[in-house]
C-alpha positions as CSV (number, residue, x, y, z in Angstrom):
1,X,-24.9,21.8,90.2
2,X,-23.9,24.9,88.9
3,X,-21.7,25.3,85.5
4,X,-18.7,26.8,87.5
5,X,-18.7,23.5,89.6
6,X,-19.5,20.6,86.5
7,X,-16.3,22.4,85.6
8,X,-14.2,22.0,88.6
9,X,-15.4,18.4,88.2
10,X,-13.6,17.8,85.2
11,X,-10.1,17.9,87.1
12,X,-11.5,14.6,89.2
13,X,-10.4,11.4,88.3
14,X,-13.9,10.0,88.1
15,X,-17.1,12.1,87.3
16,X,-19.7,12.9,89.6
17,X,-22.1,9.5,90.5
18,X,-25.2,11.7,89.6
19,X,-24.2,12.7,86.1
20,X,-26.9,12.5,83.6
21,X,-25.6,10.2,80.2
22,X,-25.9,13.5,78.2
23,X,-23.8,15.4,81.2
24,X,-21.3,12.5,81.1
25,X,-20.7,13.0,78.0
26,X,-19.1,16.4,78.0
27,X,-17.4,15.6,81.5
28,X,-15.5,13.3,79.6
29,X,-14.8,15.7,76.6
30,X,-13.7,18.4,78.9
31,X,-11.2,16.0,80.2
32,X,-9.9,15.6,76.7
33,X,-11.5,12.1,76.5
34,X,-13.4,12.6,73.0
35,X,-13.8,8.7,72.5
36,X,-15.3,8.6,75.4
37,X,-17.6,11.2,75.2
38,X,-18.7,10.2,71.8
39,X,-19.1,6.5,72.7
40,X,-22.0,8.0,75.5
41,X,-23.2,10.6,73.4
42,X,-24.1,7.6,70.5
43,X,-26.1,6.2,73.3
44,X,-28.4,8.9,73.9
45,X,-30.9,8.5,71.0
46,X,-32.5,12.0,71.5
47,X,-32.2,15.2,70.5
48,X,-30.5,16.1,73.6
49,X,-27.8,13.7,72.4
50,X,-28.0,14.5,68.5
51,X,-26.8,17.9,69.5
52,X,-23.9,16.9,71.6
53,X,-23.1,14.2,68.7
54,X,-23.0,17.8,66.6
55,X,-20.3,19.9,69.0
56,X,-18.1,16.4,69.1
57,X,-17.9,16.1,65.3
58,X,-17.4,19.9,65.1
59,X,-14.5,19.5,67.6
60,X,-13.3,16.5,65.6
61,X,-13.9,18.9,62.7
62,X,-15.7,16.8,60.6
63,X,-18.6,19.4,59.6
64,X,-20.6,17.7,57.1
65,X,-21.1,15.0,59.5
66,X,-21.6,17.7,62.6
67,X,-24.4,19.2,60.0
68,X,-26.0,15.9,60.3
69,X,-26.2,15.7,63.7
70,X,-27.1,19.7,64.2
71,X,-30.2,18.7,61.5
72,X,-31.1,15.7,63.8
73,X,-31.1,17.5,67.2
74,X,-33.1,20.2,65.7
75,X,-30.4,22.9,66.0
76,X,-29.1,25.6,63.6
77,X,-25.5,24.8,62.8
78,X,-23.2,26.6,65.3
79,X,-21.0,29.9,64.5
80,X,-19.8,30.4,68.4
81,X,-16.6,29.0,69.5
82,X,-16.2,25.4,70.9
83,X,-16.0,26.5,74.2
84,X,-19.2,29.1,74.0
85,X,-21.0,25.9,72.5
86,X,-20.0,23.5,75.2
87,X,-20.7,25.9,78.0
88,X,-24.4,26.4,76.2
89,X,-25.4,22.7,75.9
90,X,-23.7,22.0,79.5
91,X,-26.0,25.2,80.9
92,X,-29.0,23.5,78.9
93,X,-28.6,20.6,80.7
94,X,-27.8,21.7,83.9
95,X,-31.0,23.9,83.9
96,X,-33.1,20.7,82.8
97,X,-31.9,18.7,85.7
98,X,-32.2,21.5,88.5
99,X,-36.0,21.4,86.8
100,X,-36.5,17.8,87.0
101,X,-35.4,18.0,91.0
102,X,-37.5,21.6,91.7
C-alpha cells in the first residue's frame, strides 16, 4: 500500500483488514480517533510503538511525556510538524511491510 492510498483509507468507515497494529493505530488517529489510536499503540510493546506512543502525546501536547516515549523508541525528539511526523512513521511502516511481503 502506498502512503497516498493508507490515506484515502482514512475516509472509510472501517480500516483496511490487513492493517498492521502499529498501522492501525495512525488509521485511527487520522480519523480524529486519538483514544483509539492510543489504546493500540499501548499495545505494541516495541519501539515501533514507543515511537507512535511519542507523536500521540505530542499531538495531545503533553511533551514531557512524548519525551518519554521518543527516549523509549530510540528517537530524537521531533521538531517537524505533526503531519511531516505522521507521514514519516506511516512511510516507515509502510516500507517495512512492503519488505516483509517482497
Amino acid at each position: 500500500m502506498t502512503l497516498d492510498a493508507f490515506r484515502q483509507s482514512t475516509a472509510a468507515d472501517s480500516p483496511p483488514s490487513d492493517l498492521s497494529r502499529p498501522l492501525l493505530a495512525l488509521w485511527h488517529e487520522a480519523r480524529g480517533d486519538w483514544n483509539a489510536a492510543h489504546e493500540t499503540a499501548q499495545d505494541i510493546d516495541d519501539a515501533t510503538g514507543s515511537w507512535i506512543h511519542a507523536y500521540l502525546h505530542r499531538k495531545e501536547g503533553d511533551l514531557g511525556n512524548a519525551a518519554y516515549w521518543y527516549r523509549r523508541a530510540g528517537k530524537p525528539e521531533c521538531r517537524t510538524s505533526l503531519e511531516a511526523e505522521w507521514a514519516e512513521i506511516a512511510s516507515t511502516l509502510l516500507r517495512a511491510t512492503v519488505n516483509d511481503e517482497g
